[in-house]
C-alpha positions in Angstrom: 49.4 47.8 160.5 47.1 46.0 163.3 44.4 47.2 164.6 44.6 50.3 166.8 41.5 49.5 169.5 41.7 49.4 173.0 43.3 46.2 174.3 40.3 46.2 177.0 37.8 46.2 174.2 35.8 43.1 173.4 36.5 41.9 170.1 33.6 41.7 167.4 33.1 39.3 165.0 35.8 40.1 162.9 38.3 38.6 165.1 37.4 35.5 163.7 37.6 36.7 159.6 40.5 34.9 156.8 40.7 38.4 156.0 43.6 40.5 158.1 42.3 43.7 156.8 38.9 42.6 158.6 41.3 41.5 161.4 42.6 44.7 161.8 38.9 46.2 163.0 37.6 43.2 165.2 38.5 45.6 168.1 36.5 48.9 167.2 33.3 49.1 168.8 31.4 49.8 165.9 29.0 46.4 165.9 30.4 45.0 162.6 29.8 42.1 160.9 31.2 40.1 157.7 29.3 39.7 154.7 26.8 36.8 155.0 23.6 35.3 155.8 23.7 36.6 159.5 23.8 40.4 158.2 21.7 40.4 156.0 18.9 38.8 157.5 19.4 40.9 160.0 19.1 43.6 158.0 15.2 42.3 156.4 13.8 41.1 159.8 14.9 44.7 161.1 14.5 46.9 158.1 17.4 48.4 159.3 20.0 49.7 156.1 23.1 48.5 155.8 26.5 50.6 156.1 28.8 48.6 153.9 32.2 50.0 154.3 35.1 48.4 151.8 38.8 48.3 152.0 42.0 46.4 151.9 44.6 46.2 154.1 47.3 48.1 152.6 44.9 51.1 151.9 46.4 54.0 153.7 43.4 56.3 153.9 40.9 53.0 155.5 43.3 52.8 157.8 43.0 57.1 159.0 39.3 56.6 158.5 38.9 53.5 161.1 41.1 55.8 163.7 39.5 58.8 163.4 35.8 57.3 162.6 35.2 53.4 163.7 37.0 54.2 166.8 34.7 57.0 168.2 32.2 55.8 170.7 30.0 58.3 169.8 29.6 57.5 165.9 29.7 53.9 166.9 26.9 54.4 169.2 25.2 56.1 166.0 26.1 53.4 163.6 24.8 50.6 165.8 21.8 52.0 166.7 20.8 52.7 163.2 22.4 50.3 160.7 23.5 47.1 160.1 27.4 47.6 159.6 28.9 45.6 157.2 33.3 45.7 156.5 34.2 43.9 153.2 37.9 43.2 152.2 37.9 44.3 148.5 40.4 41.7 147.8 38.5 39.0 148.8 35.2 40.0 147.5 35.8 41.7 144.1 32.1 40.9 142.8 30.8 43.0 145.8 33.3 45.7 145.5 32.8 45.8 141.4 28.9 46.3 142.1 29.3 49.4 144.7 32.0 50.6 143.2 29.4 51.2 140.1 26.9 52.6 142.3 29.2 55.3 144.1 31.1 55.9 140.8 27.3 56.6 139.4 26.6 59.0 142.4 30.0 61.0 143.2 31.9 60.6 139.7 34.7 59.0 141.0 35.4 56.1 143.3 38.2 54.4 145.6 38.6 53.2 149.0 37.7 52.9 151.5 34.1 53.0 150.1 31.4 53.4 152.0 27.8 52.8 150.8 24.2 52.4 152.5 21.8 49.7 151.3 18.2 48.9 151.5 17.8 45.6 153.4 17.1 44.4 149.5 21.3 45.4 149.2 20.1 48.4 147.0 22.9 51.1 147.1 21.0 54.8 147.8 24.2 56.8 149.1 27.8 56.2 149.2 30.9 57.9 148.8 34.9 57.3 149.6 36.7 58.7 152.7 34.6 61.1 155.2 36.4 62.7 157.9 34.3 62.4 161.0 33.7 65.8 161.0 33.3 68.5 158.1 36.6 69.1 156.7 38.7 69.0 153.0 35.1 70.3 151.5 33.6 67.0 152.8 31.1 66.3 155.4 31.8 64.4 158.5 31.0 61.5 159.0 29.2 61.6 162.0 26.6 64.3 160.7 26.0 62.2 157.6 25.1 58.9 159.1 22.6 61.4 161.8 20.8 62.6 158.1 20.8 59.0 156.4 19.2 57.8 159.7 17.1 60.6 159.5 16.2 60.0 155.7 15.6 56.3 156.5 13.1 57.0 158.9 11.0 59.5 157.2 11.5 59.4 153.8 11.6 55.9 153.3 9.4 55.0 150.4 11.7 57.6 148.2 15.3 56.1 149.4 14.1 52.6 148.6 12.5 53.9 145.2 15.3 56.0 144.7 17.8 52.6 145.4 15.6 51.0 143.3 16.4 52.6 139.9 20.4 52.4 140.9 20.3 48.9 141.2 18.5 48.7 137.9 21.2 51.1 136.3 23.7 48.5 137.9 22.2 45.4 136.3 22.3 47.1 133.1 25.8 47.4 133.2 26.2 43.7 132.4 24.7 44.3 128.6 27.4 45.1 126.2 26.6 47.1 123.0 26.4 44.9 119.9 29.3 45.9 117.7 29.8 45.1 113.5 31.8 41.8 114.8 35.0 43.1 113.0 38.3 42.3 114.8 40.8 45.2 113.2 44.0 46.2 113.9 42.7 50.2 114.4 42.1 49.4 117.6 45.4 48.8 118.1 46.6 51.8 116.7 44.1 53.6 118.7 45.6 52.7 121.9 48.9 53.4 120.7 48.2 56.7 119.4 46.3 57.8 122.9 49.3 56.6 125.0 51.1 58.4 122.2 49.4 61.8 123.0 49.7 61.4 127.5 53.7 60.2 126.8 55.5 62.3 129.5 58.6 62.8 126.7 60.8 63.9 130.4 59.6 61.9 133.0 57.8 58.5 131.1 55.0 57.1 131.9 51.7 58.1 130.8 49.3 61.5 132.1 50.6 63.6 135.6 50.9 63.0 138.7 49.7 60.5 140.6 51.8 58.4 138.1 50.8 54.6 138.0 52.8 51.9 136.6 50.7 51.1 133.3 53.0 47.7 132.4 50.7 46.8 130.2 51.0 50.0 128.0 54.6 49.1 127.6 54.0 45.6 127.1 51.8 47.3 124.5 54.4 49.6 122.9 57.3 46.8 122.6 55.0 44.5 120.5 54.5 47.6 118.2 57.9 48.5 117.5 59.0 44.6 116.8 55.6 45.0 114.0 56.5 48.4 112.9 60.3 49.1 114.0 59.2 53.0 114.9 61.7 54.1 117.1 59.0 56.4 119.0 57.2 53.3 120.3 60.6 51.9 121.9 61.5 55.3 123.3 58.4 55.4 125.1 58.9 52.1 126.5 62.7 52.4 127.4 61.9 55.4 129.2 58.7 54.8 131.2 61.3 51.8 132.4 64.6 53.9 132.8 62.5 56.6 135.0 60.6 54.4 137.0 63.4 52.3 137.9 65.3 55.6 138.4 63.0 57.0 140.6 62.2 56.5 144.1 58.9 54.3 143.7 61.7 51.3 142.8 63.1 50.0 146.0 67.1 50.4 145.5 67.4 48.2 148.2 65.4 45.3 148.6 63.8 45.3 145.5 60.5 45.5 144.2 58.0 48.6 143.5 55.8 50.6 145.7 52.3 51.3 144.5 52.5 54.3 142.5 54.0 57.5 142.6 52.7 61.0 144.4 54.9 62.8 141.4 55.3 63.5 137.8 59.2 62.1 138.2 58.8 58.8 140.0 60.1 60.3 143.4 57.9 59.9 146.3 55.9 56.9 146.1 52.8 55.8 148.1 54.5 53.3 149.8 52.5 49.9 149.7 53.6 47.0 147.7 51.4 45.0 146.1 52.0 41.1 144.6 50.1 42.1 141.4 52.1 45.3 140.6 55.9 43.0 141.5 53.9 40.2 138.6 53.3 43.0 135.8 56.4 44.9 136.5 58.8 41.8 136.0 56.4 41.0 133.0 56.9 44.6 131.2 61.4 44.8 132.5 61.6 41.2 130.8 60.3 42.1 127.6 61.9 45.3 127.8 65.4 43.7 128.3 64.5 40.6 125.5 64.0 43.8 123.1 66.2 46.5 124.4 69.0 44.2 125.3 69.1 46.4 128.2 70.8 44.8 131.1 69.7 46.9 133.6 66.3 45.4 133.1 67.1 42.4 133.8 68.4 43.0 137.3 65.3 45.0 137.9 63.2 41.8 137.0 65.8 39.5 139.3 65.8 42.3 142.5 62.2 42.5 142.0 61.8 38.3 141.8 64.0 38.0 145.1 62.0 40.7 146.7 58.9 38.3 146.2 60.5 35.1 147.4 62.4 36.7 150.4 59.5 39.0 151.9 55.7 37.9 149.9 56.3 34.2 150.4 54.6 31.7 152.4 56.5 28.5 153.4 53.6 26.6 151.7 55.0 28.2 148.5 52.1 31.0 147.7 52.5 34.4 147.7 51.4 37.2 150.1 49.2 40.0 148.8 51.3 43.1 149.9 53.1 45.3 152.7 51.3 48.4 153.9 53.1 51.9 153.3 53.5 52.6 156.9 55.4 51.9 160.0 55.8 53.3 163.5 52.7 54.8 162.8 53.5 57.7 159.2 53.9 56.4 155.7 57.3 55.6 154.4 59.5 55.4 157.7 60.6 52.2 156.6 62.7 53.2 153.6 63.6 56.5 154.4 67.4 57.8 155.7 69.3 60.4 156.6 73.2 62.0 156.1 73.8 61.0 160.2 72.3 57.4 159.3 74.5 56.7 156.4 77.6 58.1 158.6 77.0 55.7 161.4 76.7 52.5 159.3 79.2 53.7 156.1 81.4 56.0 157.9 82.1 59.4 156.8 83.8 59.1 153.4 81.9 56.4 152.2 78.0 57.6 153.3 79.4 60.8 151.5 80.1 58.6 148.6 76.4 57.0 148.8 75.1 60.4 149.7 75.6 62.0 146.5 74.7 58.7 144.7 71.0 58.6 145.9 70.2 61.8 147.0 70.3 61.6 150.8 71.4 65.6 152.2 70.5 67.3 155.2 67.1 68.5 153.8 65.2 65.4 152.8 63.1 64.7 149.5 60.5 63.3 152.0 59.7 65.1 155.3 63.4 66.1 156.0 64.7 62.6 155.2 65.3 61.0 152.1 63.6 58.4 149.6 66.9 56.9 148.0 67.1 57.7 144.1 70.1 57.5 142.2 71.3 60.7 141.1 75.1 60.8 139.6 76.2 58.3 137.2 79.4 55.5 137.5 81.3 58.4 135.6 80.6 61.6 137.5 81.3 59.7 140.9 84.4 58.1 140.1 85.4 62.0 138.6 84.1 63.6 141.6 85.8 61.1 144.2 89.0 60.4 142.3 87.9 57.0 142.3 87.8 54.2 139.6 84.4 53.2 138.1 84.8 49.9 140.0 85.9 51.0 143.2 82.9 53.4 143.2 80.7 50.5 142.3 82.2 48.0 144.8 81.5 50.8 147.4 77.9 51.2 146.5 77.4 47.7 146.3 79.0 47.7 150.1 76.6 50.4 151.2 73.4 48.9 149.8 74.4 45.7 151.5 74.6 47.6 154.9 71.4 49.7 154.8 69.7 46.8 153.9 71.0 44.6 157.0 70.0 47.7 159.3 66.9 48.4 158.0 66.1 45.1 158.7 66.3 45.5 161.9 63.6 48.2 161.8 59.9 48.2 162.4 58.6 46.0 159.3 55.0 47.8 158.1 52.2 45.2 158.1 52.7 42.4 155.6 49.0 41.4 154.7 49.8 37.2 154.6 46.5 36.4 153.0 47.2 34.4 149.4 44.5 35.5 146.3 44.6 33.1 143.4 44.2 35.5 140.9 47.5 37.5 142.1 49.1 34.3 142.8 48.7 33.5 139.0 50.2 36.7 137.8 53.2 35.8 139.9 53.7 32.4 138.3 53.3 33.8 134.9 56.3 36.3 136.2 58.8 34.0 137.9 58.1 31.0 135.3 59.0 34.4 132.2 62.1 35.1 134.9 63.1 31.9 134.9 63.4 31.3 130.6 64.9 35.2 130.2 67.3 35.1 133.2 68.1 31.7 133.0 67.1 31.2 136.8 66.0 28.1 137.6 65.5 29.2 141.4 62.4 31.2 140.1 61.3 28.2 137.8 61.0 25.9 140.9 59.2 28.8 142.8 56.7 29.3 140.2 56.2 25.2 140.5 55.8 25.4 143.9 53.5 27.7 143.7 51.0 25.9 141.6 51.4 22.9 144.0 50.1 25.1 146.6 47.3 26.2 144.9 46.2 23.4 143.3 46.9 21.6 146.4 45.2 24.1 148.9 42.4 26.0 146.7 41.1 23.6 144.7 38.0 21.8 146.3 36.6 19.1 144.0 37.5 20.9 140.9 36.1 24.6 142.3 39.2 27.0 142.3 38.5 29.2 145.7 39.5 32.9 146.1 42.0 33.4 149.2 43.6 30.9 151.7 45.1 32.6 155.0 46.2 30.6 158.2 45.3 27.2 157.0 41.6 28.8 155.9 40.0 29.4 152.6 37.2 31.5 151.7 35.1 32.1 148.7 34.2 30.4 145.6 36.9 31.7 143.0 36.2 34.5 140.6 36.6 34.6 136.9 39.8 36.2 137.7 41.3 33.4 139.9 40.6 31.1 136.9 42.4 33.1 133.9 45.3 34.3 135.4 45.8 31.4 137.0 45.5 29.6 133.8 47.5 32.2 132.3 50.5 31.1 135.0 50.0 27.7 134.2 50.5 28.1 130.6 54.0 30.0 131.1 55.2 27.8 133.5 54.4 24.8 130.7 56.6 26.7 128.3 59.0 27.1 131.1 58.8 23.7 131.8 58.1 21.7 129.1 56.2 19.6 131.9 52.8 18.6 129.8 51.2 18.6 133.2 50.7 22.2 133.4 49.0 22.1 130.5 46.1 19.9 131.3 45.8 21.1 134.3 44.9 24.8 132.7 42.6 23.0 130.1 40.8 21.6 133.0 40.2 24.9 134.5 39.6 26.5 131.6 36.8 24.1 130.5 35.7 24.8 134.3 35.8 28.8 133.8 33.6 28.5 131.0 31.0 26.4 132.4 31.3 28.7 135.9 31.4 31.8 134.5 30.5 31.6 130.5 27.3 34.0 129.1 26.1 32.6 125.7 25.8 36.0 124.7 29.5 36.5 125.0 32.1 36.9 127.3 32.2 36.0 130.9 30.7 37.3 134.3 32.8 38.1 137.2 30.9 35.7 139.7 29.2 32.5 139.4 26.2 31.0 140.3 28.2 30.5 143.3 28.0 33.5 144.7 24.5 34.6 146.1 22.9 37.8 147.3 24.0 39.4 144.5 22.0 42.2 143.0 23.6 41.8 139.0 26.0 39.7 138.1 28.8 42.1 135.7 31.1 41.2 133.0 34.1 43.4 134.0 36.1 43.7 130.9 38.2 47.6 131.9 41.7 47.0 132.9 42.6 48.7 136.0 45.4 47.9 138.3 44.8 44.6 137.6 44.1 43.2 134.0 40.0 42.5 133.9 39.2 38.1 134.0 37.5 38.6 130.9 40.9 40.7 129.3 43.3 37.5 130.8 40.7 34.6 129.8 40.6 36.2 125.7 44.6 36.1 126.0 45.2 33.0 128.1 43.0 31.1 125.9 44.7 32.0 122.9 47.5 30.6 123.8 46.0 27.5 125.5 44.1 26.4 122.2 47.0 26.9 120.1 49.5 25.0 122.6 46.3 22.0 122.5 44.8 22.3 119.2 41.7 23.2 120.4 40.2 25.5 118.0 37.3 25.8 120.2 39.4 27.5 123.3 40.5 30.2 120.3 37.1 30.4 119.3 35.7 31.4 122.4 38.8 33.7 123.2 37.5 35.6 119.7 34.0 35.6 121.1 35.1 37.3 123.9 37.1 40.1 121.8 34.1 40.6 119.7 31.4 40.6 122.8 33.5 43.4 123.7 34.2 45.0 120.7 32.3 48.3 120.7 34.2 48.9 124.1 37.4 48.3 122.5 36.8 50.9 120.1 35.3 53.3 122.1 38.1 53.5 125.0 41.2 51.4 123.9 43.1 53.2 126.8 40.9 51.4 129.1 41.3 47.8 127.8 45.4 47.4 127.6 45.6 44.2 128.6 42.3 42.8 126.3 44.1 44.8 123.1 47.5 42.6 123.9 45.0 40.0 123.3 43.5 41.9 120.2 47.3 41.8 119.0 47.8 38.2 119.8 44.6 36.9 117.7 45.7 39.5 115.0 49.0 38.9 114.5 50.9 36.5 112.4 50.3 32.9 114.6 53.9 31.3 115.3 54.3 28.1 116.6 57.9 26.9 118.0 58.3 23.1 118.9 61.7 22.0 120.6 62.4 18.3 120.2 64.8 17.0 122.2 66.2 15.9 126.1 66.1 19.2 128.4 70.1 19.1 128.3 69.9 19.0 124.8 67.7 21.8 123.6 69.1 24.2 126.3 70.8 26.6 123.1 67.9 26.1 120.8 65.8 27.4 124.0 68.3 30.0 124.4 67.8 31.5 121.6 64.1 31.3 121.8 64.1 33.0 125.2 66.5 35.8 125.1 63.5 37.2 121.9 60.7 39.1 122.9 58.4 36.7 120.3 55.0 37.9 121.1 52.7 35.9 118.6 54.5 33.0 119.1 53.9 29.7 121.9 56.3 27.5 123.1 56.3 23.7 123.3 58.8 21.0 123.9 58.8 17.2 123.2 61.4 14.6 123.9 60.5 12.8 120.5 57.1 11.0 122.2 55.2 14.3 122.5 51.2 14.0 123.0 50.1 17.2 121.3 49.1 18.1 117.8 52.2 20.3 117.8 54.3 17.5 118.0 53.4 14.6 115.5 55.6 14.8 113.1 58.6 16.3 114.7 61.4 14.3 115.2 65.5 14.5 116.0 67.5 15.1 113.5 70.5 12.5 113.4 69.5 12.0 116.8 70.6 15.9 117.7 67.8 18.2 119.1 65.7 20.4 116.7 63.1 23.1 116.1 60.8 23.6 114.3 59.7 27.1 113.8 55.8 27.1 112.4 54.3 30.4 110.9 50.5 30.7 110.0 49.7 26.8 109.5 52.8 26.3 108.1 56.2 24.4 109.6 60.1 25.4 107.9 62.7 22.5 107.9 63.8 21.3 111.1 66.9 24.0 112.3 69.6 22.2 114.7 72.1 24.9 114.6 71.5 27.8 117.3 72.7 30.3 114.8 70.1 29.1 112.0 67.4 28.9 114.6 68.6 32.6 115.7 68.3 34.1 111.9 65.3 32.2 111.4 63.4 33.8 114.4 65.4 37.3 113.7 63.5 36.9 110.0 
């Protein structure tokens, strides 16, 4: 979605931004600037307070709030007479969003974007909230009344706005001290989480609570580790069908691929339509493992779709991937991907677009505003009965139709793609296509995921300092702990992808780097460095939302890097970091999916699996390794002159390839038949 200013308009200093969400309001007259030195010392020499608005691009309701509220002249005129006006992209500033965030969370009781919050010159939050209409409507106050009674405040009732932003920011800060726990890693906490996603378990629908459904991967990730432990059919049923009905439903994209955001309704029907690169990362993540224990194949060509959805529409020629696609086109949410019975006639035909019709759920009434969100409906069987029609033939006519809505909507008004590339995301995605390429035997997505890295790497590393986003041939920021663990994360699955010991040292390096950027000694890790000034705290995020937390993916990427190196001090500080947040974990598993996987991983019985051997090979020993859902296990190859603890030792066996299969400190016989290797891994 661009911007929706006047064309005769001057531009403000957005226009010149990394950020297209910033872009997007360089034409509204409100006088804004981006965060920085020039704002903020605008802000003290004036004594004005700052309105710090935050959003990202694919946020539907910042998008209704800068038409209806950034574009008045008249509240304009009021904002720029009063306040310094500061717009943030959330994506590309996640210290500053964590820290408001807090404060409005601490005011309102809830949170979300866009945010908007008014500081003291000293960046002391006093008021904020989400979305204001610009006048008083849906029980909230307009906008334009409420900036007249902060101004108002400001001005005459200073000395209690600033006290009372005072004791907020203190509150803040004081959200970076963790409660001491007993320093006892146990495996209740484990069983916690899985009994509460036990007791929100939608046994109809899957997923986890009502509607507005969100995809919670993890929790599945979550639920298939604890059936391979425990073999409780329960925990796989959850899992199967969070992933049946989600891909059933109409939040999965039945013909390009991919996921929206999350869905309005209990059944997975009517999505909000953005797409996000993170969500595409976790979902392949959770359909993998789902197929590796399930032997579901349907999984799989979720995981694939989903994979070419990501190279085909989220990738830059440089090899990184974009951040998302908004939800709306033509100006209304969802027009993109939505049909109707005269559509499907004039690109099927009658016969057939009744065919597809009654497959996905596309009548003269609409699921969605009189047209409909494609969701399939009647199985291979009932078709075929219905249309006196072989299984085949009814598949080979779906197959045809898919093909054809997909060429026309092409053709259609795209919604805006937000090209901006954010480490962190980036290293989800390599983690997902380098999985992809081992479980689908895809090569395509290893050399993606390699390109990838060469791109970051490449592009946002500056004399070892990872940086946050790169857009247009710019960069901005400093990375975030984020950027560094899930990029290391991706580096570690694409060197068990691989084999290429490369990947390897280039996450120790950044992991030695994360801990001296970002590293407490009391525990754990902040979000921002001593990079990143004008900060009023500095936080240790550890909740999984959306996204897993840096210090979640540093404790489980570490892990695994210190076992693949032999570094027991990389697992040592992964355990520091479980136990820093310990009293958390206990407290609110549900919250922390991602840092109990990582509670699991240092739990569980420690596997080690070493391949020795040319690539050619050890491609049936790797089989059999891949097609398993082996959670406490790492992967690592050697042609016979390996470098890494792992390896000394481990040769050929008659000059044929071998593994070794390694469980808690100690290594089996060397296996060089697939089916041994397979029993021995089943066992």
């Amino acid at each position: 979605m661009g911007t929706h200013s006047s064309g005769d308009r001057p531009r403000n200093r957005l226009a010149e931004a990394t950020s297209p969400y910033l872009q997007q309001h360089a034409g509204n007259p409100v006088d804004w600037y981006p965060w920085g030195e020039e704002a903020l010392a605008r802000a003290r020499a004036e004594q004005r307070p700052i309105f710090l608005s935050i959003g990202y691009s694919a946020c539907h309701w910042c998008h209704v709030m800068e038409r209806e509220s950034f574009e008045s002249e008249a509240i304009a005129a009021e904002l720029n007479q009063n306040f310094v006006n500061i717009k943030v992209d959330r994506e590309e500033r996640p210290d500053l969003d964590e820290i408001y965030m807090a404060a409005v969370q601490m005011m309102t009781g809830q949170g979300g974007w866009p945010m908007s919050v008014f500081l003291t010159p000293e960046l002391e939050p006093f008021f904020g909230g989400t979305y204001f209409p610009p006048d008083d409507r849906y029980g909230r106050p307009g906008f334009g009344r409420l900036i007249e009674a902060i101004a108002k405040a400001w001005a005459e009732r200073r000395e209690e706005v600033v006290h009372s932003a005072g004791r907020m920011a203190e509150a803040i800060r004081g959200m970076a001290t963790v409660p001491e726990g007993n320093g006892l890693l146990q495996r209740e906490v484990v069983d916690a989480a899985i009994s509460a996603l036990a007791r929100s378990f939608d046994r109809t629908w899957g997923g986890f609570g009502g509607a507005p459904k969100f995809p919670h991967t993890v929790a599945v990730q979550l639920l298939l580790r604890q059936y391979l432990r425990t073999r409780e059919s329960r925990l796989l049923e959850m899992a199967t069908v969070t992933l049946d009905r989600m891909a059933a439903g109409g939040m999965y994209d039945h013909l390009g691929g991919g996921f929206h955001r999350y869905s309005t309704d209990e059944r997975w029907l009517v999505p909000h339509f953005e797409k996000m690169l993170y969500d595409q990362a976790l979902l392949v993540l959770a359909y993998l493992e789902g197929h590796q224990v399930s032997r579901n194949p349907g999984y799989a060509v979720v995981a694939r779709e989903t994979c070419d959805y990501v190279l085909r529409d989220l990738r830059d020629p440089a090899g990184g991937f974009y951040s998302s696609e908004d939800a709306d086109s033509e100006g209304e949410e969802g027009t993109f991907y939505i049909w109707t019975p005269g559509q499907l006639r004039a690109l099927l035909g009658p016969i057939e677009a009744e065919l597809f019709a009654a497959a996905f759920d596309v009548d003269p009434a609409g699921n969605f505003e009189g047209r409909s969100i494609l969701h399939p409906v009647m199985s291979l069987a009932a078709l075929a009965e219905r249309f006196q029609r072989s299984e085949d033939a009814v598949l080979a006519s779906l197959r045809e139709g898919r093909m054809r809505l997909f060429a026309a909507r092409e053709g259609r008004e795209r919604p805006f793609r937000d090209d901006k590339v954010v480490t962190a995301w980036n290293g989800l995605m390599i983690s997902a296509l380098a999985r992809a390429a081992r479980v689908l035997d895809a090569p395509e997505f290893l050399l993606a995921a390699r390109e990838a890295v060469a791109f970051l790497l490449g592009t946002l590393e500056w004399d070892g300092v990872l940086h946050r986003v790169w857009r247009a041939g710019k960069i901005s920021q400093p990375g975030y702990l984020d950027d560094y663990s899930h990029l290391i994360g991706g580096l570690v699955d694409l060197y068990e992808a691989s084999g290429d010991e490369a990947y390897l040292r280039q996450a120790e390096r950044l992991a030695d780097r994360m801990q001296a950027e970002f590293g407490d000694p009391e525990g754990g890790f902040f979000v921002s460095s001593a990079r990143h000034t004008g900060l009023i705290a500095r936080l240790k995020h550890s909740q999984d939302g959306s996204v897993p937390s840096g210090n979640s993916m540093a404790a489980y990427a570490l892990l695994r890097l210190g076992r693949l190196l032999g570094r027991d001090d990389l697992e040592q500080l992964a355990e520091a970091t479980l136990r820093h947040f310990q009293t958390h974990l206990e407290r609110a598993p549900g919250a922390f999916h991602q840092m109990v996987l990582a509670l699991d991983l240092h739990l569980g019985e420690r596997q080690e699996i070493v391949l020795v051997g040319d690539v050619d090979d050890c491609r049936a020993l790797g089989h059999e390794v891949d097609r398993r859902l082996l959670p406490y296990a790492v992967l690592t190859r050697s042609d016979g002159a390996g470098t890494l603890p792992l390896h000394e030792g481990k040769t050929r066996v008659n000059g044929r390839a071998a593994a070794y299969l390694c469980r808690n400190m100690s290594c089996g016989a060397p296996l060089v038949e697939p089916e041994a290797l397979a029993k021995a891994l089943e066992g």
